[in-house]
N, C-alpha and C positions, 0 to 999 in steps of 0.2 A: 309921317311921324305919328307914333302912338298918341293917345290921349290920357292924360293924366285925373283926370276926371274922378273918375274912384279909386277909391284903395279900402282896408281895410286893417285895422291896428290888433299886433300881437304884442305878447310880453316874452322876455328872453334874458341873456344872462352876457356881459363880458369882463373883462376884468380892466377895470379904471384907471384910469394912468396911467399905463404901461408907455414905457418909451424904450427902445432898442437904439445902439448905435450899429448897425445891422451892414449889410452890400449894399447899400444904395449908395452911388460913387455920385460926388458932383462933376458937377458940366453940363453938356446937354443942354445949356439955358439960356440961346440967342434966341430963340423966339419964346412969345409966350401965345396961348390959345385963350382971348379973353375972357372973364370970368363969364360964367352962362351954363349952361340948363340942356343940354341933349345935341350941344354943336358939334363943330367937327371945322378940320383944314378943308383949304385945297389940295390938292398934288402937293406935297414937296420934295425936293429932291434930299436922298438919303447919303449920296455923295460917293456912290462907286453900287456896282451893279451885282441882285443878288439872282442864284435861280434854285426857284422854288418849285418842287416838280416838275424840272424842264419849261418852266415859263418863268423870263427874264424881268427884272422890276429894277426900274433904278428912283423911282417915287414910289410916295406911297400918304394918303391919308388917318393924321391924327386926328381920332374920336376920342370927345371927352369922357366917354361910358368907360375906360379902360380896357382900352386894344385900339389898335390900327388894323386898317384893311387896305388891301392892293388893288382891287378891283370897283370900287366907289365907296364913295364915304358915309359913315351910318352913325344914324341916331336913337335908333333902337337902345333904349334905356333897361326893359326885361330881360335880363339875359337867357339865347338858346342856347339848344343842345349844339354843342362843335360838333358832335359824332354823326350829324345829319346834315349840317349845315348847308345850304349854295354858296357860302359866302368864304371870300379869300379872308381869313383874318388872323392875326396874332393876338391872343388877349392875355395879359399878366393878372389882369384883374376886371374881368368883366361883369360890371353893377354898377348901379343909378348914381354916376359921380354927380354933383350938383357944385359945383362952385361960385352960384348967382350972388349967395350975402354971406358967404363965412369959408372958412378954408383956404387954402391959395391956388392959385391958377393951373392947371400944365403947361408945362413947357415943352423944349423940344430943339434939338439940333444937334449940328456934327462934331463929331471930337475924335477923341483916342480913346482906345479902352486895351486894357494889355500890349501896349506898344503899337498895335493896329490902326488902322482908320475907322469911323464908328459912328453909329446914327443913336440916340436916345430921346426916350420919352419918359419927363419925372413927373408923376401922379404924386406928390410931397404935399402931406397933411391936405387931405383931399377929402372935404365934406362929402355928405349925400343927400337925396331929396327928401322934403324940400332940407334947402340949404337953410341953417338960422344959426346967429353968432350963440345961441344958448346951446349946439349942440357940443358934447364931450368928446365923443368919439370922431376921429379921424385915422385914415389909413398913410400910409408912405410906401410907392411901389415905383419900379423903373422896368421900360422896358430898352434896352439895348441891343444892337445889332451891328454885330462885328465882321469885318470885311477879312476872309481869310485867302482870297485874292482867284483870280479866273472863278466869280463865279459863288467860289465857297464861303461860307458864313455860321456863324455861330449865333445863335438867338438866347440871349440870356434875360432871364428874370429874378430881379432883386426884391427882396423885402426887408422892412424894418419895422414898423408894429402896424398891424392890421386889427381896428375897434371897431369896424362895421361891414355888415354883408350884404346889407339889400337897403334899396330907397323904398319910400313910403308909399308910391304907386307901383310898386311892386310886393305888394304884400305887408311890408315890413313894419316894424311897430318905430315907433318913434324916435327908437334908441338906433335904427338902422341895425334890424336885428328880425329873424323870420323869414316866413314867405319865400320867394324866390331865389334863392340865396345864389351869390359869386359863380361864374366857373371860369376856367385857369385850363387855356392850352391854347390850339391851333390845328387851322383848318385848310385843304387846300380848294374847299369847295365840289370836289367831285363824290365824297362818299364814300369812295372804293379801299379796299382794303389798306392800311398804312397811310390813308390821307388825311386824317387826323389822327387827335391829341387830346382827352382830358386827363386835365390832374388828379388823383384821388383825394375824394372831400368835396368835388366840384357838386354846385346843386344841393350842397346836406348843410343843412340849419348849424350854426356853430363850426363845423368841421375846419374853417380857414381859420378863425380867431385866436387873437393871444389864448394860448392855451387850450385849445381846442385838439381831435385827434389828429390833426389835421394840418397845424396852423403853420404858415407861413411866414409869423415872423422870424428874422434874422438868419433866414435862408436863401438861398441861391441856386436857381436851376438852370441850367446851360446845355441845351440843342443843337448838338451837331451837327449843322446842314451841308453833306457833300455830295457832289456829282446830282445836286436837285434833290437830294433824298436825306430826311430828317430821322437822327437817331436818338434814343428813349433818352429822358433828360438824367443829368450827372448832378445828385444835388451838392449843395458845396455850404455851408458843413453837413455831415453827415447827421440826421435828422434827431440818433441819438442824444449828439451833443447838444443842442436847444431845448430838448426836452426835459434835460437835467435842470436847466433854467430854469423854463417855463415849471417846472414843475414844483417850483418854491415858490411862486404866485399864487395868492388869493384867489377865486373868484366872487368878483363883487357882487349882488342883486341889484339892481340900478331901478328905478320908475323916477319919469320927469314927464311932467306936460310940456309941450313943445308949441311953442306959436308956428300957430301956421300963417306962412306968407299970403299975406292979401296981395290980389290984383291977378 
């Protein structure tokens, strides 16, 4: 696991308060991932079998950083490039969750989602490093995984407001904002042509933010996964219509000193 050890602080912009009642569907919330700092599950079982490039999963590891992976479980808190990656993973929102002293936990378990059977993961008001009760910003993300039967599945990613991009050992300045910033897709681990996914914005400073070119909230993107084979995502709503929203929001200038966690 990385070491946290340095960082260094930027200054940046997001807009304050914003709350969306956005896709993020409840459920999903028989387990939770206790509060902590770069962890992760064991195995657990997703509760019916998906295939993903022709390799069958019917578990899979929740990481607190925002994404699950099929292949082991990772604490890697900077987020990589998916377009390179070795690694099997799903990420809705990959960046430095910290939920050690503020925010709430993730969760994570089987339900329904469109009539289906259904696996989810709620990243719901989900601080970042370090974690401290003074900080403002919080994000709200889900990921789901829907069982479309032999096999087939659907990978969807929800948002509801997104107020920060990067933790503090990742570049980011205090407000969770800079440096290293989110990326958003999925990866089959080989590199090869169509085995991954990033979302436009992934890796650019601001671009996911309330109101950013980019941003994510109160949007919904849904991956078609059949015969093993994953198709471009379907956003839901159309990215116009948020934008009308977003686009009668302020942006705030924010500066706060932030206690940093001893120990």
């Amino acid at each position: 696991m990385q070491s946290k050890n340095a960082f260094v602080l930027a200054a940046g912009l997001f807009i304050s308060g914003a709350s969306f009642a956005g896709p993020v569907v409840s459920g999903f919330n028989s387990n939770t991932l206790a509060e902590n700092d770069d962890f992760y599950t064991g195995l657990v079982n997703i509760g019916f079998t998906v295939n993903f490039f022709g390799n069958e999963y019917s578990q899979l590891y929740v990481n607190n950083n925002g994404n699950v992976t099929f292949d082991s479980p990772l604490g890697t808190y900077t987020p990589f490039d998916l377009t390179t990656t070795g690694r099997v993973i799903v990420a809705p929102f990959f960046a430095d969750v910290d939920t050690s002293y503020a925010g709430s936990p993730v969760t994570y378990g089987i339900g329904e989602y469109d009539g289906q059977a259904a696996f989810g993961v709620n990243w719901v008001n989900v601080d970042y490093y370090y974690s401290d009760p003074s900080h403002t910003a919080r994000n709200s993300f889900q990921l789901i995984l829907v069982d479309r039967s032999d096999g087939d599945f659907d990978i969807v990613f929800n948002y509801d407001s997104i107020q920060w991009e990067t933790g503090m050992a990742s570049y980011g300045s205090p407000d969770g904002l800079g440096g290293y910033s989110a990326r958003v897709g999925w990866s089959n681990g080989t590199g090869g042509e169509g085995s991954f996914y990033e979302l436009a914005g992934s890796a650019i400073n601001g671009a996911f933010l309330n109101g950013g070119p980019n941003a994510l909230a109160g949007k919904r993107y849904i991956f078609e996964v059949r015969n093993g084979i994953v198709s471009p995502p379907i956003p839901v709503p159309e990215p116009e219509t948020w934008a009308m929203l977003l686009a009668g929001l302020g942006i705030v200038g924010v500066t706060a000193k932030r206690r940093r966690r001893q120990g």
